[in-house]
N, C-alpha and C positions, 0 to 999 in steps of 0.2 A: 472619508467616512467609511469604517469597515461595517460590511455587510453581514446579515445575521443568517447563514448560510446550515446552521442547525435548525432555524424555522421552514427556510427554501428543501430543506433535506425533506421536514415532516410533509410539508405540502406536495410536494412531488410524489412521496412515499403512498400519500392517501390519493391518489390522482391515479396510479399504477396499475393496470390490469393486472392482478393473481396470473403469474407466470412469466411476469415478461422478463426478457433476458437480462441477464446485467453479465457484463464482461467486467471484473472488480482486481484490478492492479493490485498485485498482493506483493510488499516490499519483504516480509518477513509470516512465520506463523505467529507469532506473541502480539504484531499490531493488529492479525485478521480476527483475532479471539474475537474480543467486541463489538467491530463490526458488524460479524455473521451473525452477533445477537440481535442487531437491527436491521437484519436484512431478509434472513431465511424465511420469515413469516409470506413474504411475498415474490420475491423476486427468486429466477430459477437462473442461480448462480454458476458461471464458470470465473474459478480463482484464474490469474495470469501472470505468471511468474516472469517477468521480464526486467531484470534487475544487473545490467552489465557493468556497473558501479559498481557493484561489492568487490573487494579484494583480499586475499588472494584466493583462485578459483577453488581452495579445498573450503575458507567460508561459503563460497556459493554453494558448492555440495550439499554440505551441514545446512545450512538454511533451506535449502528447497525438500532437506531429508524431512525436517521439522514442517515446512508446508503437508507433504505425501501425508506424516503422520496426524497433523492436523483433519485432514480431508476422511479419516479414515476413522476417526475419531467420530467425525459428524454422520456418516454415512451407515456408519454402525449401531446409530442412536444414542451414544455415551454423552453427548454433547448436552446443555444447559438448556439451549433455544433448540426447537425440533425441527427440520429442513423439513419444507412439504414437496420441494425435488431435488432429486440426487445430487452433490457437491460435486462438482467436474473440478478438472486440472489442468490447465495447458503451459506447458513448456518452454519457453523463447529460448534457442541457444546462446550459452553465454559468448558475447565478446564483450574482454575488457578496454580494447582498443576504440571502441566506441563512446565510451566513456571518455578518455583522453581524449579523443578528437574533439571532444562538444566541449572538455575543462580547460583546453588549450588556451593559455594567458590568463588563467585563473588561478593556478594552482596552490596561489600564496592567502585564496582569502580565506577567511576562516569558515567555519559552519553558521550556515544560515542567510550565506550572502550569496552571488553571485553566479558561484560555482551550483549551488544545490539548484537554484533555478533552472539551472539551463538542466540541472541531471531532471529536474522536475520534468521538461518539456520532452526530453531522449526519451524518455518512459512513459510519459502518458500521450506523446505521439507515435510510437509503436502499440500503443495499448488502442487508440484510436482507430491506426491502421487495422488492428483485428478485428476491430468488435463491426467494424462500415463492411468488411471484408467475409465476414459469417454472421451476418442479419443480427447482430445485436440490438436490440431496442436505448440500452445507454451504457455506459460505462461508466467507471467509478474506480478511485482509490485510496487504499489505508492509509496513507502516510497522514491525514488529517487526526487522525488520533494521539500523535507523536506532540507532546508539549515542545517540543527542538522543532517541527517542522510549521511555517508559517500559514495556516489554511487560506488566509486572504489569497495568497499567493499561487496557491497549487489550484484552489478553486478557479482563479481570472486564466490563468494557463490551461485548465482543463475546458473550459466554456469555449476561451480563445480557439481549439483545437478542432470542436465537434465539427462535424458534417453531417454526415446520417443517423448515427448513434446519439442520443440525448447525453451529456453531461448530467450526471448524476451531483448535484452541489451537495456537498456534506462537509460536518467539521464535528467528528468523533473522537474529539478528546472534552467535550461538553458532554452534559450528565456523566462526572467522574469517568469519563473512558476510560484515559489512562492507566489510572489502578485498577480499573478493572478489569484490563488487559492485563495487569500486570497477574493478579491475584488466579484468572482462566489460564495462562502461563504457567501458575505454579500445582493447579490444581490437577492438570492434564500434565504436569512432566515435560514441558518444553521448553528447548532450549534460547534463552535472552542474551541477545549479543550487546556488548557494550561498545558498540560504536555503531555509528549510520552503517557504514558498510567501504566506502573507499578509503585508498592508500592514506589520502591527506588526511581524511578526517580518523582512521588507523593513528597518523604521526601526531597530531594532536593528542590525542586522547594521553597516549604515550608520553607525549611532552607534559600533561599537565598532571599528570600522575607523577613525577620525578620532581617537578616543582611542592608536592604537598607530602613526597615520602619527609 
């Protein structure tokens, strides 16, 4: 029975003291657009760029360029939703070897199986580690806005994980997320990558675009 993890989002949301931390897994800027429209109002935000999946490292560049300018965006007032604290940034150094260690004997399955799980658990158990680590109150992440990425999934993985920091339960790709990511994307000038972000799911993409040329 899947859990209605957009309701568990609003009740937590209204439960929240005005300022409490949220440490919020940012896989891309284009999925954080909407998010930070349901977040800013309360929660005193640092974004966490911790994404060792993506390939090759000049996409990771490009995408965390697009995070900076996201951030800079908000912070300067331009943004939709008004942040009542300053948008932070924090950084993970990329390794892509880390990645491949956690996909090892996966490499064959496709998007949405197996492999993305485990990339789920690499990312939001480092994301974990930070937030227990600099007094976060919970953590949270975008990927649930992504119609490709399973929220039952990512949510039971993220609760799975807590310790100290609350698991923040969300699935914001409800109340149209998605386009609406898509449309705060086109509005602000940022760049939409058309793949998740690794090698395999790179060769796929590629494989199925040559089947429909």
């Amino acid at each position: 029975m899947n859990v209605n993890y957009d309701l568990l989002f609003q009740e937590a949301k209204s439960k929240a003291k005005e300022g409490s931390k949220l440490l919020l897994h940012v896989c891309c800027a284009p999925c954080a657009t909407y998010c930070l429209t349901r977040l800013l109002d309360v929660f005193d935000i640092t974004l966490y760029f911790s994404d060792d999946n993506i390939f090759p490292d000049a996409e990771w560049e490009k995408r965390l360029g697009e995070v900076k300018k996201l951030v800079d965006i908000v912070n300067n007032g331009q943004f939709e939703q008004k942040a009542k604290f300053p948008l932070k940034l924090h950084v993970k150094q990329y390794n892509y070897g880390n990645f491949l260690h956690c996909a090892k004997g996966l490499e064959k399955e496709r998007e949405g199986g197996a492999r993305c799980e485990k990339c789920f658990e690499l990312r939001l158990d480092d994301t974990r580690n930070f937030a227990d680590a600099n007094g976060f109150d919970y953590f949270a992440t975008t990927l649930t806005v992504s119609p490709y990425k399973n929220s039952q999934v990512i949510n039971a993985v993220g609760s799975g994980l807590a310790k100290k920091a609350q698991w923040l339960c969300t699935d914001f790709k409800k109340h149209n997320g998605y386009n609406e990511s898509v449309r705060l994307s086109q509005k602000y000038g940022l760049y939409r990558q058309h793949y998740c972000g690794c090698a395999f799911a790179l060769l796929q993409m590629q494989r199925e675009q040559k089947q429909n040329d």
